[in-house]
LUMLUM-373404 format. One record per residue (C-alpha): residue in one letter; x, y, z. Coordinates in steps of 0.2 Angstrom, whole numbers. Layout:
<rs>
<r res="A" x="X" y="Y" z="Z"/>
...
</rs>
This chain:
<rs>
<r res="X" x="91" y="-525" z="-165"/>
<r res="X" x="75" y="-530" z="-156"/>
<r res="X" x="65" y="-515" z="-164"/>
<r res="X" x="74" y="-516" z="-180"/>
<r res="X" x="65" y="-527" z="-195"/>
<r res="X" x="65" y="-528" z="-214"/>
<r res="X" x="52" y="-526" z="-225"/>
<r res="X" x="56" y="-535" z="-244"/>
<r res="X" x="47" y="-530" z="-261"/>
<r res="X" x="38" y="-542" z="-269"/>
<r res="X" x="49" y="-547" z="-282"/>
<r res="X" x="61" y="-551" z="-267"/>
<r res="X" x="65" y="-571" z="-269"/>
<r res="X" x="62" y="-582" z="-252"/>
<r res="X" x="79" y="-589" z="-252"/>
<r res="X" x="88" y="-571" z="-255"/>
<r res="X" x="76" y="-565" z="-240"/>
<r res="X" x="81" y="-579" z="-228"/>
<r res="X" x="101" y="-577" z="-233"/>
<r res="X" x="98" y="-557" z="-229"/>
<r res="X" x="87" y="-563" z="-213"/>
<r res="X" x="102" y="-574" z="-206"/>
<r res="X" x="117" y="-562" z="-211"/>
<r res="X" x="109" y="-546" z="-205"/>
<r res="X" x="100" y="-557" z="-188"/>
<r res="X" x="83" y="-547" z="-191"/>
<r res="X" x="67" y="-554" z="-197"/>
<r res="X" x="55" y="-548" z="-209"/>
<r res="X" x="42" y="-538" z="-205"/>
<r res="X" x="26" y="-541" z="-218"/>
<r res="X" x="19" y="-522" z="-210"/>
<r res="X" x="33" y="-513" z="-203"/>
<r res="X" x="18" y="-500" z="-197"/>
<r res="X" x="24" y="-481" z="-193"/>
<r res="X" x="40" y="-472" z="-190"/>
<r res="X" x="39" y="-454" z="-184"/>
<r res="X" x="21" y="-455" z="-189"/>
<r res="X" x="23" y="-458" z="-205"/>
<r res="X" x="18" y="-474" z="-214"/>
<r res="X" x="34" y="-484" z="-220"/>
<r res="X" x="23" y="-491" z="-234"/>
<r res="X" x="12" y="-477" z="-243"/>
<r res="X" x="1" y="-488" z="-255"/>
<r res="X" x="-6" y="-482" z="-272"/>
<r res="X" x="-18" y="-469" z="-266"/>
<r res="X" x="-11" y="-452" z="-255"/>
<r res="X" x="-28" y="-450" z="-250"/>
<r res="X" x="-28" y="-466" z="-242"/>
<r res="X" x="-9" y="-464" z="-235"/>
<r res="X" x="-16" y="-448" z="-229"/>
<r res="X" x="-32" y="-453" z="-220"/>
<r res="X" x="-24" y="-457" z="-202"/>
<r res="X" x="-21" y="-440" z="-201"/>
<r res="X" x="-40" y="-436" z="-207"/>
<r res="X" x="-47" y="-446" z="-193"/>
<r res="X" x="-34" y="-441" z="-181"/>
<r res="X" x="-42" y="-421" z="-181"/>
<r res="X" x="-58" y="-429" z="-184"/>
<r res="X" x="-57" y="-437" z="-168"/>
<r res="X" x="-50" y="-422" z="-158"/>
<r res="X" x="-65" y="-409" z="-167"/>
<r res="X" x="-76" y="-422" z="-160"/>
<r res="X" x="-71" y="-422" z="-144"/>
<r res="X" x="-72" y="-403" z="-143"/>
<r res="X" x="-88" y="-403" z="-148"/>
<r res="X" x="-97" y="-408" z="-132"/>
<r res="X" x="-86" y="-397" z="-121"/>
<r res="X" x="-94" y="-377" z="-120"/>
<r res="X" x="-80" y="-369" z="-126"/>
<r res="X" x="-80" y="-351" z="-132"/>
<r res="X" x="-71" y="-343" z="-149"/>
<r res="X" x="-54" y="-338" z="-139"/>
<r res="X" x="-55" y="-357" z="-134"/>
<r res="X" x="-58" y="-363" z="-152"/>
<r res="X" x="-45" y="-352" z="-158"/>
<r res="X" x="-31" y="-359" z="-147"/>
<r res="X" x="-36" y="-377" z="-149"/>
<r res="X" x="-37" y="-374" z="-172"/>
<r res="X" x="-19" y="-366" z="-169"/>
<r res="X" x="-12" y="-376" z="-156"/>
<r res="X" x="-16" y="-392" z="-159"/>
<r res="X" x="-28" y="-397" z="-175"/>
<r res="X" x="-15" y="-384" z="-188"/>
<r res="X" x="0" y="-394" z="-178"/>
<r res="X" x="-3" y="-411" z="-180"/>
<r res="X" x="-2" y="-414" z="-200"/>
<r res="X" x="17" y="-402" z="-198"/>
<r res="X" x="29" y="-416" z="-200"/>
<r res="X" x="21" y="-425" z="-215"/>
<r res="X" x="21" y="-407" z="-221"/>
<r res="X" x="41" y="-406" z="-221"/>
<r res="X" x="43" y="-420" z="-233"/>
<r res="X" x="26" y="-423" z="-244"/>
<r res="X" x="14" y="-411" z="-253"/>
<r res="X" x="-2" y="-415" z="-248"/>
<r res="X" x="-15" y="-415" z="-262"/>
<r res="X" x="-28" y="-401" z="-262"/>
<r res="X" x="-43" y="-411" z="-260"/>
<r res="X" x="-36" y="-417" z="-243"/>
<r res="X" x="-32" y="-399" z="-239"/>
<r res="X" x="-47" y="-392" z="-243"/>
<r res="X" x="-56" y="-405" z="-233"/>
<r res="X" x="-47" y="-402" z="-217"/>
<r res="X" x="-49" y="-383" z="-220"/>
<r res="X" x="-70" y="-386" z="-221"/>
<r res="X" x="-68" y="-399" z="-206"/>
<r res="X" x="-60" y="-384" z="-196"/>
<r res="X" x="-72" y="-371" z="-201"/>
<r res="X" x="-87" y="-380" z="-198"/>
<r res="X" x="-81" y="-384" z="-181"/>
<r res="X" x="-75" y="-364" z="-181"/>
<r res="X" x="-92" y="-358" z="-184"/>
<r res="X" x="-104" y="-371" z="-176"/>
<r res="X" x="-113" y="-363" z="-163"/>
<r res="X" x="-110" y="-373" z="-145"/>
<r res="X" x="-117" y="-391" z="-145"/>
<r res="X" x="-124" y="-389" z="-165"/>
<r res="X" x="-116" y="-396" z="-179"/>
<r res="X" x="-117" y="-383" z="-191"/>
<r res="X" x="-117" y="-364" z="-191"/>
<r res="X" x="-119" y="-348" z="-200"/>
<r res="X" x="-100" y="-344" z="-209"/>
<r res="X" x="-100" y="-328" z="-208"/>
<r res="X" x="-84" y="-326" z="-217"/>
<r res="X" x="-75" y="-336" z="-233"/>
<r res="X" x="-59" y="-346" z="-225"/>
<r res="X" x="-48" y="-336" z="-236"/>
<r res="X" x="-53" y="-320" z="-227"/>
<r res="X" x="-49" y="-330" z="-208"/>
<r res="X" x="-33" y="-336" z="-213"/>
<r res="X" x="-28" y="-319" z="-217"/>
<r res="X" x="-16" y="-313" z="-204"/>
<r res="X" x="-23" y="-301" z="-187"/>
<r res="X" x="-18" y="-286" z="-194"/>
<r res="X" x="-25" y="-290" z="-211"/>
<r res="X" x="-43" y="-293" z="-202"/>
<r res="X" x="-42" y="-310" z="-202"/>
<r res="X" x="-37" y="-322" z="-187"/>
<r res="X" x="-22" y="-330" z="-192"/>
<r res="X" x="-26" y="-349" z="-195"/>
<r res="X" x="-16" y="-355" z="-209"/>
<r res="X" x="-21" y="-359" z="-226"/>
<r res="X" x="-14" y="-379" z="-226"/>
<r res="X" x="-9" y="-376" z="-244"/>
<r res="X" x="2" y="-364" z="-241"/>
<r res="X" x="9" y="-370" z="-226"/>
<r res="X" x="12" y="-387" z="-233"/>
<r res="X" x="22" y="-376" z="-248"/>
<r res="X" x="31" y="-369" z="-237"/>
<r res="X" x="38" y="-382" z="-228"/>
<r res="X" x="44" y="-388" z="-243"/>
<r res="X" x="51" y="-374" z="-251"/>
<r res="X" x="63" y="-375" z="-233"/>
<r res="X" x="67" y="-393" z="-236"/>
<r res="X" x="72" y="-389" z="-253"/>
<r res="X" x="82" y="-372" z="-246"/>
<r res="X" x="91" y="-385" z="-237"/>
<r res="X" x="94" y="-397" z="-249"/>
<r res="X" x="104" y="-383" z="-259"/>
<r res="X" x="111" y="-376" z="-243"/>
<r res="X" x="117" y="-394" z="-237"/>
<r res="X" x="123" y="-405" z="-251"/>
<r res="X" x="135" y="-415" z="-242"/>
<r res="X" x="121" y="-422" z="-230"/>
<r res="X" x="118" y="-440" z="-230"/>
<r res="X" x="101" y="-437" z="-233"/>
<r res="X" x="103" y="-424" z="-247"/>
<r res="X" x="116" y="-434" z="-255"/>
<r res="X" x="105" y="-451" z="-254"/>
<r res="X" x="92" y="-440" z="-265"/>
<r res="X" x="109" y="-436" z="-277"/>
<r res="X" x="113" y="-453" z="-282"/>
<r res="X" x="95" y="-458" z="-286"/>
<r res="X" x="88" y="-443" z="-296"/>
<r res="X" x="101" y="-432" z="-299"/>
<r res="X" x="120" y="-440" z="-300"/>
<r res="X" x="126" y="-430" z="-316"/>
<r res="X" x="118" y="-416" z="-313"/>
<r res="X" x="112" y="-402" z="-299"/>
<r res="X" x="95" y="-398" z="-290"/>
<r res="X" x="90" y="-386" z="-302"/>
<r res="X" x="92" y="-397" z="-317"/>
<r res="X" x="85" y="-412" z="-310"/>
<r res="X" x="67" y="-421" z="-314"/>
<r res="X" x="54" y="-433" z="-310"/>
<r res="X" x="59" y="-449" z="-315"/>
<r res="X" x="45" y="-461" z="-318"/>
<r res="X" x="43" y="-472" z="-300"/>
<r res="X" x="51" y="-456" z="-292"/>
<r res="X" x="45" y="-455" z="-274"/>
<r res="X" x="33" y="-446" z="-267"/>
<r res="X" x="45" y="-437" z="-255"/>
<r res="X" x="54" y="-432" z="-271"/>
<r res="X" x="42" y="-427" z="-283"/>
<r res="X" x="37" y="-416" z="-269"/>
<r res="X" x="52" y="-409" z="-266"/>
<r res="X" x="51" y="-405" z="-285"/>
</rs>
């Protein structure tokens, strides 16, 4: 009960809070912060929502950049670690394409930068690198399409798993008469939802 907390919308009335306050024995949390490194509260602007992330591979590219490392090195640490870190959000939100494309130029300016310079010859497009091995690329992945992809596998799931409470949680909000296939965006839908859609 310690770590739990409750977070109220504004149209919330102070006396309904404090009755919820005492019969639950929680207290209100005005920023209830991160769970599973997700913000609990998005805001207006995804690109805002999203910028943690941005300064969290910023931070890493920047540390890189002092240490000598050759391309196997750079290789490992884009695919290992800098591709990993925006996965989970991946599951359950499309990023916008503007933040994609912004992370994909971050990486690829980090990619070709010659040791201890900032910038450096491309000698190839991104779409050509994130072509797979065999294709004479090197396998990064396109954060698009991986984003896409995660999605379409929560969205497999949703059909392959309609009695689980998450699944049915989204079936009495957006879809309670109807199926997956039929159902909408309804105006205020979430932006787990309308990227599930």
């Amino acid at each position: 009960m310690n770590k739990s907390g409750i977070s109220f919308g504004s149209q919330v009335p102070i006396q309904t809070r404090v009755d919820i306050e005492e019969i639950l024995g929680m207290t209100t949390w005005d920023t209830p912060g991160k769970y599973l490194e997700l913000p609990a509260i998005w805001g207006r602007s995804q690109n805002k929502a999203l910028a943690w992330i941005e300064e969290k591979i910023m931070n890493k590219l920047e540390g890189w950049k002092e240490r000598l490392l050759n391309q196997a090195g750079k290789e490992i640490l884009i695919k290992a670690v800098i591709q990993a870190m925006p996965s989970y959000i991946m599951n359950v939100i499309k990023l916008p394409k503007s933040f994609c494309r912004r992370i994909c130029a971050k990486v690829a300016r980090f990619w070709w930068a010659a040791s201890g310079k900032e910038r450096g010859i491309h000698w190839k497009k991104w779409e050509s690198i994130t072509e797979s091995k065999s294709n004479g690329g090197l396998g990064f992945k396109d954060l698009e399409n991986q984003n896409l992809a995660y999605l379409a596998k929560q969205a497999w799931r949703v059909l392959k798993n309609p009695n689980a409470i998450w699944v049915q949680t989204l079936k009495s909000i957006y879809f309670p008469d109807g199926n997956f296939w039929t159902a909408s965006g309804k105006k205020g839908a979430s932006w787990i939802w309308r990227s599930l859609l």
